[in-house]
C-alpha positions in Angstrom: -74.2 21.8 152.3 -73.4 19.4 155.4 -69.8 20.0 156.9 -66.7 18.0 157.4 -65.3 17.2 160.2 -61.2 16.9 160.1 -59.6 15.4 162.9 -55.8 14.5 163.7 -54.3 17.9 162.7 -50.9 19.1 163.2 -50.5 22.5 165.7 -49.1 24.5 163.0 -52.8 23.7 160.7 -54.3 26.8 159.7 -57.2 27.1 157.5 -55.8 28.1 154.4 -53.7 24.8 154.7 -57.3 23.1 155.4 -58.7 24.8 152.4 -55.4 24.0 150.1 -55.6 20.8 151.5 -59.2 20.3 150.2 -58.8 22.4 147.1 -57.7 18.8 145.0 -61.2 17.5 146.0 -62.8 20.2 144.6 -64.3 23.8 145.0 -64.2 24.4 148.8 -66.9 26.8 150.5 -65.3 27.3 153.8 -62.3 25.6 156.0 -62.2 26.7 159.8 -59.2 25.1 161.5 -59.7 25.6 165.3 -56.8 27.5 167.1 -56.2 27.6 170.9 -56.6 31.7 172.1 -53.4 31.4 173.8 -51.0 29.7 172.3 -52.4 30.1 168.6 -51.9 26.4 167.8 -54.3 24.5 165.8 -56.4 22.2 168.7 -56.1 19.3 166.4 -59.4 19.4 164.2 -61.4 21.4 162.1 -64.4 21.4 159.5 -64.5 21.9 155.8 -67.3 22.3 153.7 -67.4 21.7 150.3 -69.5 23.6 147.2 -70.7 20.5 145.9 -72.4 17.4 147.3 -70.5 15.3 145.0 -67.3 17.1 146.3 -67.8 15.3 149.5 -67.5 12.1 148.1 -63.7 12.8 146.8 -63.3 14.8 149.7 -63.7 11.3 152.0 -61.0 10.0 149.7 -58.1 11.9 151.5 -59.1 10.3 154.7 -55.7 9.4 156.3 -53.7 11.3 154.0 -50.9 13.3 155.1 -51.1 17.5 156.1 -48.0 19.2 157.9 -46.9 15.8 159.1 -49.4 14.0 160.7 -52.4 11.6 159.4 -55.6 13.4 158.9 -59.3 11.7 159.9 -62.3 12.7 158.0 -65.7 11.8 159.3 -69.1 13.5 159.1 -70.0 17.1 160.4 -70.7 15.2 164.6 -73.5 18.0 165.1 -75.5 16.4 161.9 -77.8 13.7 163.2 -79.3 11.6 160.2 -77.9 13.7 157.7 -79.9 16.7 159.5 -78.4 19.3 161.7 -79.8 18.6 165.3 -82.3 20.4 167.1 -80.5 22.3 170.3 -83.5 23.8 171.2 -85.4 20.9 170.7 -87.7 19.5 174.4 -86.3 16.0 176.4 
């Protein structure tokens, strides 16, 4: 199931707020909000990935709603290239 990708987040984020966050768009497989080693602070984005295609749909619906305080962005998983995870090992 293709990834999320949230952008925009707070510093104090975690991933069960990502996951909570998420939880009103349906069942959610996995949240991973990204922290900085040494300070602990969310680096401002994160993925989620839903358990249902159709999930993603309403998911895209809480674009630029509102977690800890700040405006979220919600685009497509970056590393997915035509709906297909790229190739890293792929030749130039």
């Amino acid at each position: 199931m293709p990834r999320i990708y949230v952008g925009n987040l707070a510093g104090s984020v975690t991933s069960s707020d990502l996951r909570a966050h998420f939880a009103w768009a349906g069942e959610v497989r996995s949240a991973m909000a990204f922290s900085d080693k040494a300070s602990g602070l969310c680096r401002g984005f994160g993925f989620v990935e839903m358990a249902e295609s159709a999930d993603i749909a309403v998911a895209f619906s809480l674009n630029n709603s509102e977690l800890k305080g700040q405006r979220i962005t919600i685009e497509p998983d970056p590393s997915l290239k035509n709906g297909r995870a790229r190739n890293k090992t792929a030749s130039r």
